[in-house]
ROVEX-334235 format. One record per residue: residue in three letters; chain; x, y, z of N, C-alpha, C in turn. Coordinates in nm, 3 decimals, padded with zeros to 5 digits. Each point is the difference from the previous one (the first is absolute). Example, Ala and Ser with C-alpha at 12.3 -4.5 7.8 and 13.67 -1.06 7.14 Angstrom:
! residues 2
    aa   ch      n.xx      n.yy      n.zz     ca.xx     ca.yy     ca.zz      c.xx      c.yy      c.zz
   ALA    A    01.319   -00.569    00.780   -00.089    00.119    00.000    00.090    00.120    00.000
   SER    A   -00.035    00.105   -00.072    00.082    00.119    00.006   -00.077    00.109    00.073
END
This chain:
! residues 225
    aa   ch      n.xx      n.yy      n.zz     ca.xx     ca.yy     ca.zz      c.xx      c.yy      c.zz
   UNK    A    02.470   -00.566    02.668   -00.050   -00.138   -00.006    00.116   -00.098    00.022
   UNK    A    00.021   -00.094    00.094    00.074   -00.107    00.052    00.002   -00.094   -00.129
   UNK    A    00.100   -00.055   -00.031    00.016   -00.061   -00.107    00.126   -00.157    00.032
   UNK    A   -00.088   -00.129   -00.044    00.082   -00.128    00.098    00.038   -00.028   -00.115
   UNK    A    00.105   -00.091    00.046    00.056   -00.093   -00.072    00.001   -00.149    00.017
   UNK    A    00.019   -00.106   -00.076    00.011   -00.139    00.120    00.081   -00.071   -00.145
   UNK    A    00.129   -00.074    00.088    00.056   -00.055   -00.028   -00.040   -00.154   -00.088
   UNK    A    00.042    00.002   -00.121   -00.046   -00.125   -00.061    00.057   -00.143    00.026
   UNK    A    00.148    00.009    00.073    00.079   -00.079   -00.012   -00.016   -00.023    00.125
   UNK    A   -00.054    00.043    00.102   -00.024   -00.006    00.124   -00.165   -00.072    00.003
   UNK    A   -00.069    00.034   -00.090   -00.139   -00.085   -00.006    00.029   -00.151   -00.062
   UNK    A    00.088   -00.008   -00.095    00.046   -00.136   -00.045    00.048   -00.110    00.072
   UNK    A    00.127    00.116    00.071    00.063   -00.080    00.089   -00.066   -00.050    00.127
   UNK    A   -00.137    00.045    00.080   -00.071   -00.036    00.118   -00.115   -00.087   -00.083
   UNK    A   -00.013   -00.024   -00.134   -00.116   -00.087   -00.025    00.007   -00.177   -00.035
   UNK    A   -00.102   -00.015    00.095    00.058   -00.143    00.001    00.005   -00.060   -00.161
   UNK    A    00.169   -00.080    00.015    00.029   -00.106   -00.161   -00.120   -00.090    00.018
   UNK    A   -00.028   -00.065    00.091   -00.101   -00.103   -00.005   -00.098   -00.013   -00.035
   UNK    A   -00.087    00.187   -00.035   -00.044    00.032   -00.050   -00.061   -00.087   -00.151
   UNK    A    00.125    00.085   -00.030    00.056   -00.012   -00.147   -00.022   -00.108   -00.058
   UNK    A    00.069   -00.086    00.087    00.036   -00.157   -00.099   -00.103   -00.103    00.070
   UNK    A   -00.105    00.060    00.081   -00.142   -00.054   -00.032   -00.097    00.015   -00.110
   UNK    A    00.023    00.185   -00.012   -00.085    00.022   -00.114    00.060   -00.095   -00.130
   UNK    A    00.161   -00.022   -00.031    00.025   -00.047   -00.072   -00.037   -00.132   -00.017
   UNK    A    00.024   -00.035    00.089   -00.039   -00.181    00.027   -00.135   -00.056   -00.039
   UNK    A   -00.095    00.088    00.020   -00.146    00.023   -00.053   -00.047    00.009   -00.111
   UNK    A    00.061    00.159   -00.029    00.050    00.023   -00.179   -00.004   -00.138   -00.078
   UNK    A    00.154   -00.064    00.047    00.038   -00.129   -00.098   -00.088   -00.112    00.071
   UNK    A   -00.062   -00.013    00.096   -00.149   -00.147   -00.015   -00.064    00.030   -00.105
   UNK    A   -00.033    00.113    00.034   -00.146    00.057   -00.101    00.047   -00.064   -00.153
   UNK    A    00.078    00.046   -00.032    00.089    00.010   -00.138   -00.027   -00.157   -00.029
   UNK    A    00.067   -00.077    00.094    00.007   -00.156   -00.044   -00.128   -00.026   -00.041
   UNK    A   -00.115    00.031    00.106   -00.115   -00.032   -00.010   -00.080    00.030   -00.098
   UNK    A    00.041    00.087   -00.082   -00.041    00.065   -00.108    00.065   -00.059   -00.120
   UNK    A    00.076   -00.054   -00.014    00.061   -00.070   -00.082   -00.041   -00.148   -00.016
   UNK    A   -00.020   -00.034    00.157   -00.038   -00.160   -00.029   -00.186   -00.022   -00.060
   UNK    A   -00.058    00.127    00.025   -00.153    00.012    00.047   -00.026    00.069   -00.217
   UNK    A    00.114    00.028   -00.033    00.010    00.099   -00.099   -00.137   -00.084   -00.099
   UNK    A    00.011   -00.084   -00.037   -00.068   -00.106   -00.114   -00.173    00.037    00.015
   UNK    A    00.013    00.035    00.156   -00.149   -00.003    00.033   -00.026    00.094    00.041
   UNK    A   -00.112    00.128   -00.061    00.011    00.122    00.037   -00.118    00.015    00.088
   UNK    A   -00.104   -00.080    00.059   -00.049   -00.023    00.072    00.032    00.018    00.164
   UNK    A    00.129   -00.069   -00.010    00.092    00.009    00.129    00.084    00.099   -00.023
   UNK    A    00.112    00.029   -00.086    00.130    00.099    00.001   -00.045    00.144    00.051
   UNK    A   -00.138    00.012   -00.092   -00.072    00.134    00.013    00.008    00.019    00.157
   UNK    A   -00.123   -00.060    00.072   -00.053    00.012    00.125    00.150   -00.016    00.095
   UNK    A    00.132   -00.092   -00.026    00.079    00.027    00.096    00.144    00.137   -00.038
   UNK    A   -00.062    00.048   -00.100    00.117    00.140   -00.032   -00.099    00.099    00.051
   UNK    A   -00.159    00.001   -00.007   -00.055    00.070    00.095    00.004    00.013    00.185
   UNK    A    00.033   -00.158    00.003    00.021   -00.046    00.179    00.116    00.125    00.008
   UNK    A    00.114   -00.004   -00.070    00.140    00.020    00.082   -00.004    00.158   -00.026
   UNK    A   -00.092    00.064   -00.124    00.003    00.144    00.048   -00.112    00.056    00.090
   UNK    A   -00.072   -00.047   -00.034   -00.123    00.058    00.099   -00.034   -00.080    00.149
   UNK    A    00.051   -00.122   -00.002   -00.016   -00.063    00.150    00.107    00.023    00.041
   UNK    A    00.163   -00.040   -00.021    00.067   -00.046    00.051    00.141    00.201    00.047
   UNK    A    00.040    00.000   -00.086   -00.009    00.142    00.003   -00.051    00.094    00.098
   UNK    A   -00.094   -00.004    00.000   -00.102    00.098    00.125    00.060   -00.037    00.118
   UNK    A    00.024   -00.107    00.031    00.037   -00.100    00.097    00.162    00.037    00.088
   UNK    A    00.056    00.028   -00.150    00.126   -00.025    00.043    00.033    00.173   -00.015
   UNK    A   -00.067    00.070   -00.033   -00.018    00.121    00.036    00.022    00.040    00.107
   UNK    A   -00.138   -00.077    00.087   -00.054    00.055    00.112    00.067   -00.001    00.125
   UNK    A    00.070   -00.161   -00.020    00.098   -00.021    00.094    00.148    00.040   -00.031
   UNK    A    00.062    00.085   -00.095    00.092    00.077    00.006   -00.022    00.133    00.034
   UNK    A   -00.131    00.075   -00.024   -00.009    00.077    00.077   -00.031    00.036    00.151
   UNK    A   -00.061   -00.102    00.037    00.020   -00.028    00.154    00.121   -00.017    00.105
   UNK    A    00.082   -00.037   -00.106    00.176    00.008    00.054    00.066    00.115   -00.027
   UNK    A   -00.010    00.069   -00.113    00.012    00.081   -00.100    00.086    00.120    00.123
   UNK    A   -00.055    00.052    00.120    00.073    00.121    00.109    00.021   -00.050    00.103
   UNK    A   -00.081   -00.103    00.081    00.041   -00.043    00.160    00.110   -00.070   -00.028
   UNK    A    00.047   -00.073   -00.089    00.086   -00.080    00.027    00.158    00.028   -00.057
   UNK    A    00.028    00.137   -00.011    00.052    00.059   -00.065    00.134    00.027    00.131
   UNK    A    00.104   -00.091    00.020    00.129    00.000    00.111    00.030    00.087    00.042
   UNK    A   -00.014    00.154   -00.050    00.048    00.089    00.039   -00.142    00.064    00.026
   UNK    A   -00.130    00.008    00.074   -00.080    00.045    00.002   -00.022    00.125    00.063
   UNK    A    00.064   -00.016    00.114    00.046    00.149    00.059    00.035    00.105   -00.068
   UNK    A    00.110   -00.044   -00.042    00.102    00.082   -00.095   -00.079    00.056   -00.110
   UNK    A   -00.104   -00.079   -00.064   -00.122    00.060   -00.131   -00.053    00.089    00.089
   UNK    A   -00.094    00.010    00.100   -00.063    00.036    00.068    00.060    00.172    00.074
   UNK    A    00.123    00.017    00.031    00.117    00.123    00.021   -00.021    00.076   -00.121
   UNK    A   -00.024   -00.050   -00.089    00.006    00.087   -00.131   -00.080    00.091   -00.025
   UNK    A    00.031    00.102   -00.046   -00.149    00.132   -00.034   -00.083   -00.056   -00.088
   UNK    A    00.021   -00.110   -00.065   -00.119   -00.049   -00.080   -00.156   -00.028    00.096
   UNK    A   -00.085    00.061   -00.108   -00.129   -00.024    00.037   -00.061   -00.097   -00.016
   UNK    A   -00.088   -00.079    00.070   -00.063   -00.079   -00.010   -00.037   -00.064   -00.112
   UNK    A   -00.104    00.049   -00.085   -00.041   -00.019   -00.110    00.080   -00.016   -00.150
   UNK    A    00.142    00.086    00.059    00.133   -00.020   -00.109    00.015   -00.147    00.029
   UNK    A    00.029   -00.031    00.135    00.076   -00.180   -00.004   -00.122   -00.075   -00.044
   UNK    A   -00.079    00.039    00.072   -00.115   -00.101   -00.081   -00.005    00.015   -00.154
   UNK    A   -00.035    00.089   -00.072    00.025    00.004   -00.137    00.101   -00.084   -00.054
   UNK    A    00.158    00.051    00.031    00.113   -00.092    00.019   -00.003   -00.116   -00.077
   UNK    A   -00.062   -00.115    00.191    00.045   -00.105   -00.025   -00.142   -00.096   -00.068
   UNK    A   -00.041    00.068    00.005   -00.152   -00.053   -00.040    00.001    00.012   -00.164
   UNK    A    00.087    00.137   -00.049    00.012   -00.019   -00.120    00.139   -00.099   -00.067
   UNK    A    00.054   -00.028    00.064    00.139   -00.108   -00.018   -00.108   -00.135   -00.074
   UNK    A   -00.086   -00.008    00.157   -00.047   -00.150   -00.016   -00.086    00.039   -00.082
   UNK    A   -00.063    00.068   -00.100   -00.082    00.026   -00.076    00.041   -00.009   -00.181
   UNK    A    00.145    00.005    00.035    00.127    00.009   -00.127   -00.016   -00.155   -00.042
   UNK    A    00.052   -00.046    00.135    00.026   -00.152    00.001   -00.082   -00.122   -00.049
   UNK    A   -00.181    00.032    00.053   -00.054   -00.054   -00.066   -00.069    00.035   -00.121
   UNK    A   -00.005    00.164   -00.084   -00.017   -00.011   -00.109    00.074   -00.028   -00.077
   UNK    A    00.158    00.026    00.035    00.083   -00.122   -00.148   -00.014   -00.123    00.044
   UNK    A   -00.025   -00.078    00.056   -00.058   -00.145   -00.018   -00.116   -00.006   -00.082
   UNK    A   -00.136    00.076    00.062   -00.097    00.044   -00.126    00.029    00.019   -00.114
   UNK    A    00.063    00.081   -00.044    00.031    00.058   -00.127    00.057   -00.099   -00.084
   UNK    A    00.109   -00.059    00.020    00.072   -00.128   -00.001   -00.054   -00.136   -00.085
   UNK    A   -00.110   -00.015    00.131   -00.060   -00.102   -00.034   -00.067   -00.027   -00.141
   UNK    A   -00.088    00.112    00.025   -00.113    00.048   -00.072    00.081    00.027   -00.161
   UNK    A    00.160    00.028   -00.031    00.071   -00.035   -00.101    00.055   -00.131   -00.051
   UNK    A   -00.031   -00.078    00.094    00.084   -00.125   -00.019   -00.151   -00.034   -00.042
   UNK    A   -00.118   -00.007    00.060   -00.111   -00.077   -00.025   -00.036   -00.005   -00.159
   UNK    A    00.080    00.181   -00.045   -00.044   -00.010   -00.168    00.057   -00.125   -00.068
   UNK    A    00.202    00.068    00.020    00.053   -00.129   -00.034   -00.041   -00.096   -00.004
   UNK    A   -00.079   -00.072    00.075   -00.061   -00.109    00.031   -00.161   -00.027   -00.074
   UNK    A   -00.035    00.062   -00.042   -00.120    00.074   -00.062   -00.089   -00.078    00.076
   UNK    A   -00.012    00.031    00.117   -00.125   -00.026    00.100   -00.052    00.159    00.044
   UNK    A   -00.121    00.013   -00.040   -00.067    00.140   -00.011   -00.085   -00.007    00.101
   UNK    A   -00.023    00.137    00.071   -00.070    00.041    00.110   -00.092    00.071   -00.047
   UNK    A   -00.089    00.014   -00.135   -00.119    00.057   -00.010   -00.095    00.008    00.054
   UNK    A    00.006   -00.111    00.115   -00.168   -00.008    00.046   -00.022    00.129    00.125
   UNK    A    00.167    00.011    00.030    00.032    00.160    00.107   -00.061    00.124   -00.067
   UNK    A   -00.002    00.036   -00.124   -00.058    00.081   -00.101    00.158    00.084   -00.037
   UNK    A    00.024    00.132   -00.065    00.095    00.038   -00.036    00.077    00.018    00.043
   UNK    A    00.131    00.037   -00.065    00.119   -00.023    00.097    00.026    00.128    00.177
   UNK    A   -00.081    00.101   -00.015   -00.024    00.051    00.115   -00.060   -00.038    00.082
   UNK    A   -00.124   -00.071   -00.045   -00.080   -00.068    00.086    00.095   -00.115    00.069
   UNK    A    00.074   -00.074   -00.047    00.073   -00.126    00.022    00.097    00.079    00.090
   UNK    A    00.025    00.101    00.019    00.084    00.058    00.072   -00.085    00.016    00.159
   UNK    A   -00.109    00.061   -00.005   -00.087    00.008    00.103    00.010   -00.133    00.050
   UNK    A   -00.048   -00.119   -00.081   -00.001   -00.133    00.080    00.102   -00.023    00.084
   UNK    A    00.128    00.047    00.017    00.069   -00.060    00.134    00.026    00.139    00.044
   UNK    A    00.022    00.145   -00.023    00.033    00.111    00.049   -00.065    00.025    00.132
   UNK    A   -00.166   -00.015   -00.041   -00.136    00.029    00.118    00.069   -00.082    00.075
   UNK    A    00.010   -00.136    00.031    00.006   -00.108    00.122    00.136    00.016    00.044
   UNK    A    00.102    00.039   -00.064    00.138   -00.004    00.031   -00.003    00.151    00.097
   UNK    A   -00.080    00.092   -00.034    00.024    00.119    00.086   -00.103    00.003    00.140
   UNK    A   -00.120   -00.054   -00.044   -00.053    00.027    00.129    00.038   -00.135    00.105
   UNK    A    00.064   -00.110   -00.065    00.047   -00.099    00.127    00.148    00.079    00.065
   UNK    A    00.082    00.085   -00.138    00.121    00.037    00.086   -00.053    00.071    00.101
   UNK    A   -00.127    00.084   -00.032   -00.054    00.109    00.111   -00.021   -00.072    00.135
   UNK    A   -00.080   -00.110   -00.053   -00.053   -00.055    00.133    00.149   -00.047    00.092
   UNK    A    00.061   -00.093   -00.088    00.115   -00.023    00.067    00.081    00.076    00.164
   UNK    A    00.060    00.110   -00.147    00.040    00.130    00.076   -00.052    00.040    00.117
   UNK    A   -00.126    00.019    00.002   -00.091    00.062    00.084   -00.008   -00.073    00.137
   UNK    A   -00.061   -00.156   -00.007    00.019   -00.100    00.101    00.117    00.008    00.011
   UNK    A    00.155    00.013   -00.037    00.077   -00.032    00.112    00.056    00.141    00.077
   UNK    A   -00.054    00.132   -00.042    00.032    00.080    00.092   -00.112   -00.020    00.096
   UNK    A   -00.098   -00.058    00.005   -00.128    00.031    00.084    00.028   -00.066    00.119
   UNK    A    00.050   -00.133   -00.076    00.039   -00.130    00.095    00.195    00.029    00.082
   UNK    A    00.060    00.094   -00.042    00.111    00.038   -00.023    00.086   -00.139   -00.034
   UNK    A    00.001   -00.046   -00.105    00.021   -00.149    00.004    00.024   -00.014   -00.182
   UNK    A    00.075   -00.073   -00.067    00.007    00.017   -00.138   -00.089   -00.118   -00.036
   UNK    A    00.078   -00.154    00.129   -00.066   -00.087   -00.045   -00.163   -00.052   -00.005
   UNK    A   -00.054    00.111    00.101   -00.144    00.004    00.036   -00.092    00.028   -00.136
   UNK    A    00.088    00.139   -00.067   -00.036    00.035   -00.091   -00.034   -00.083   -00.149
   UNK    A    00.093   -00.058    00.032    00.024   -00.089   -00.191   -00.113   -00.148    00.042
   UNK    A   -00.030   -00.027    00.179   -00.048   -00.136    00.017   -00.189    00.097   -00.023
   UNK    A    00.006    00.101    00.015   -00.104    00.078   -00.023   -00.063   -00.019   -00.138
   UNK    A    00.129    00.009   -00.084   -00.032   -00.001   -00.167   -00.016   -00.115   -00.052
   UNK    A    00.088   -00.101    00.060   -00.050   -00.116   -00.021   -00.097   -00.057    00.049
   UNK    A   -00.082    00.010    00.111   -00.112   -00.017    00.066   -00.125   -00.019   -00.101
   UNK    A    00.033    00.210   -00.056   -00.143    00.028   -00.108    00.019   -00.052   -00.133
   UNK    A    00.129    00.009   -00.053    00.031   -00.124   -00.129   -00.046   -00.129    00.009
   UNK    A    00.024   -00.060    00.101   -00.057   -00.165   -00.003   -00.173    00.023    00.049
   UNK    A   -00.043    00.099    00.036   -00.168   -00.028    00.030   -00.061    00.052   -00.104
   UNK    A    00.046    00.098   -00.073   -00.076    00.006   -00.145    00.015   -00.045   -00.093
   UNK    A    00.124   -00.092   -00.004   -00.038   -00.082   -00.097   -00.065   -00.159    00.040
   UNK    A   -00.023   -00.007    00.122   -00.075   -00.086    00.040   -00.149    00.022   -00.009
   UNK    A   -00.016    00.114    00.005   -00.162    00.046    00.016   -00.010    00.083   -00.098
   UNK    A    00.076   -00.059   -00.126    00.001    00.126   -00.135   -00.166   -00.027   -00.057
   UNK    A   -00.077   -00.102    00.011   -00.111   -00.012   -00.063   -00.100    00.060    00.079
   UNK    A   -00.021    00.086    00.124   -00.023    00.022    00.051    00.016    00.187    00.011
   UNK    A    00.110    00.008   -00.012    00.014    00.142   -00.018   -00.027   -00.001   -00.152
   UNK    A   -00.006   -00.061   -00.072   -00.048    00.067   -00.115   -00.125    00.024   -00.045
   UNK    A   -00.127   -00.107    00.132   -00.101   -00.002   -00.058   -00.082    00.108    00.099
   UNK    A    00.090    00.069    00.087   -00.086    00.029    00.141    00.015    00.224   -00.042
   UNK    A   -00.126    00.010   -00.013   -00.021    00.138   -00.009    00.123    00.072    00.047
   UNK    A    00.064   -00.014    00.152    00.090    00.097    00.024    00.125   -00.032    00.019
   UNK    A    00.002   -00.145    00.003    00.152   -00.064   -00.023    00.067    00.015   -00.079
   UNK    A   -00.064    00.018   -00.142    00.074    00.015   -00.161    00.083    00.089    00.068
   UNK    A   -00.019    00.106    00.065    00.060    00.151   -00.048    00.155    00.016    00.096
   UNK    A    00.009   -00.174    00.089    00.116    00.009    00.047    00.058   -00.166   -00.056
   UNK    A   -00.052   -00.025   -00.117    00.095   -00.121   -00.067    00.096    00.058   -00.047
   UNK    A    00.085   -00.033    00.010    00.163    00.064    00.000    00.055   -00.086   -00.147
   UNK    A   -00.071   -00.077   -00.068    00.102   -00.059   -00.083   -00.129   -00.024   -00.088
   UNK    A   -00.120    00.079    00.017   -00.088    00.041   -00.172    00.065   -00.003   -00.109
   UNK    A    00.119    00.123   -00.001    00.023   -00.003   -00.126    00.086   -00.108   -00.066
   UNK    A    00.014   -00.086    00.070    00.084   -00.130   -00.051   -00.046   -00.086    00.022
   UNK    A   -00.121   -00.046    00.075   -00.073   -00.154   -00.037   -00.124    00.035   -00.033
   UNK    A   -00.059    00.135   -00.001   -00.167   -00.017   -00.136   -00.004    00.130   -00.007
   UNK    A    00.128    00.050   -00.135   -00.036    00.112   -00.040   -00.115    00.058   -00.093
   UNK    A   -00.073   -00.114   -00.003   -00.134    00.034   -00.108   -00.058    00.029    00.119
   UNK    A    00.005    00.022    00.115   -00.139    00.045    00.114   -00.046    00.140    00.008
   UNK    A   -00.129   -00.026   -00.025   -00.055    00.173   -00.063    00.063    00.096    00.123
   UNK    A    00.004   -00.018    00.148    00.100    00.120    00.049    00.170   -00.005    00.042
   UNK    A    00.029   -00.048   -00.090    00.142   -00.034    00.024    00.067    00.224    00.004
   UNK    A   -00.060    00.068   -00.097    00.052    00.082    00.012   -00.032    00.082    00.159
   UNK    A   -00.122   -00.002    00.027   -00.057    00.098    00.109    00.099   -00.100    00.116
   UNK    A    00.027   -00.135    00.026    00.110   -00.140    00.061    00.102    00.087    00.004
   UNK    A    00.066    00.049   -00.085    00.151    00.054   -00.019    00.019    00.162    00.062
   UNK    A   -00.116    00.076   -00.045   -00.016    00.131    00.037    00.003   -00.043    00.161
   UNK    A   -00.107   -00.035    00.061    00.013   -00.018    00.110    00.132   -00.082    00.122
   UNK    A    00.084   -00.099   -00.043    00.074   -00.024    00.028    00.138    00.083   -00.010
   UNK    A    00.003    00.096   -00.155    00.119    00.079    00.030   -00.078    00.136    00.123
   UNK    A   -00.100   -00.016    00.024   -00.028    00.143    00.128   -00.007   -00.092    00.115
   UNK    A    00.031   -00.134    00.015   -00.013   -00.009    00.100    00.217   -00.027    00.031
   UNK    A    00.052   -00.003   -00.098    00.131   -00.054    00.019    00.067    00.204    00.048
   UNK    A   -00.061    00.071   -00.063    00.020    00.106    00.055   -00.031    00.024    00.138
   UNK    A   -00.119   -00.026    00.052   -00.013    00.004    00.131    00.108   -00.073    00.137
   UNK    A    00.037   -00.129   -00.079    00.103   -00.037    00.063    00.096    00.013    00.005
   UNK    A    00.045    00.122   -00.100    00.137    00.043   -00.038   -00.026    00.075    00.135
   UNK    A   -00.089    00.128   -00.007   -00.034    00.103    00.101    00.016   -00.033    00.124
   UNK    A   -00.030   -00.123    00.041   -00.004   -00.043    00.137    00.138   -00.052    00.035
   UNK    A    00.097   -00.071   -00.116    00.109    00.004    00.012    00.131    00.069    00.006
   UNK    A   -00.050    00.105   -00.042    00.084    00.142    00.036   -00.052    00.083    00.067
   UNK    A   -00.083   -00.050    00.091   -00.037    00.075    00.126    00.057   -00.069    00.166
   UNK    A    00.013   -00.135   -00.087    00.020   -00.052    00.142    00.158   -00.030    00.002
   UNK    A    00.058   -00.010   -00.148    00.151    00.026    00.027    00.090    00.101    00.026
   UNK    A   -00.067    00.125    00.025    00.018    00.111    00.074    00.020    00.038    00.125
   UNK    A   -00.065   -00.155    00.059    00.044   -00.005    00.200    00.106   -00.126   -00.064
   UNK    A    00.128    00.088    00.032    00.129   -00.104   -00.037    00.038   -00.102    00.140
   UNK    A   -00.050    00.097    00.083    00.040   -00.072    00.120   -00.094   -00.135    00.074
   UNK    A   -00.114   -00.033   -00.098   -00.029   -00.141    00.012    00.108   -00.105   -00.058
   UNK    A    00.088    00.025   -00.083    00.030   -00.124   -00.125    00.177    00.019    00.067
   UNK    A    00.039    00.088    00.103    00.136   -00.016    00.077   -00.002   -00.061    00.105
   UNK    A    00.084   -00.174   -00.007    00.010   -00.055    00.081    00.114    00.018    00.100
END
């Protein structure tokens, strides 16, 4: 049995800082906003829900869309006996690090702050609320920009379906077969009687796009310019 390895300091070092000190930059709005909004739990609530379950997913989706094409030495990844599904795992799990300690984070400071997220239901459940949307947008992400061979196609992809469902969120929530692709159920009406069968179905569909994304990053010789 073939047995890989992949360099950690080599995944660090090719991932974009800008990344980073967006998620951070975000992190600390949220924070302010939560502080100034604190008095009124009406608002604090609904916007410590925005930044894990809306905003998050978001910034997911479009780091994973950058997450391998845009990676300077792409060739050079690509020469390597690594398999497909290893780099994808990889870097997909980097950006997956990145935005659950912002999650995690938050969701500690919010105690400090004693602004409570009960209406998400228990603390696993509250975990589902940004996990589901954060994985199947990285999926989608991912997926559109090998399809498109393009990173930025990909993330304008994620942002595309981020800004139309929450434009037409009253709509997918009320429409028999739309619910089951509202991407941010479990964070703006987790009392909705199928929020669970919502989540089941979205993590099989974020799998499907994993599948299609490590199928199509396997023809390396689209993404070598």
């Amino acid at each position: 049995m073939k047995r890989y390895s992949i360099s950690l300091s080599y995944l660090l070092r090719t991932f974009k800082l800008d990344h980073i000190w967006l998620s951070a930059g975000l992190w600390g709005l949220f924070a302010i906003l939560v502080i100034l909004m604190q008095d009124d739990p009406t608002i604090s609530g609904p916007t410590a829900r925005g930044f894990l379950g809306v905003t998050l997913p978001l910034l997911g989706g479009v780091m994973a869309a950058h997450s391998i094409l845009d990676d300077p030495a792409l060739e050079l990844l690509f020469a390597t006996p690594l398999p497909a599904w290893l780099t994808l795992a990889a870097r997909l799990g980097l950006v997956l690090v990145v935005v659950s300690v912002a999650a995690l984070t938050f969701q500690g400071y919010l105690v400090c702050m004693d602004v409570t997220l009960n209406s998400l239901g228990n603390l696993a459940l509250r975990q589902l609320a940004w996990l589901v949307p954060t994985t199947v947008l990285m999926a989608l992400g991912c997926v559109m920009a090998f399809a498109s061979a393009n990173s930025t196609a990909g993330s304008l992809v994620v942002g595309g379906v981020w800004i139309f469902e929450l434009l037409a969120r009253g709509w997918f929530v009320q429409d028999r077969w739309a619910r089951y692709f509202f991407v941010f159920m479990g964070a703006l009406n987790a009392e909705h009687s199928v929020l669970r069968a919502n989540q089941i179905f979205l993590a099989g569909l974020a799998l499907v796009f994993l599948i299609a994304a490590w199928a199509l990053l396997k023809k390396q010789e689209r993404y070598i310019k």
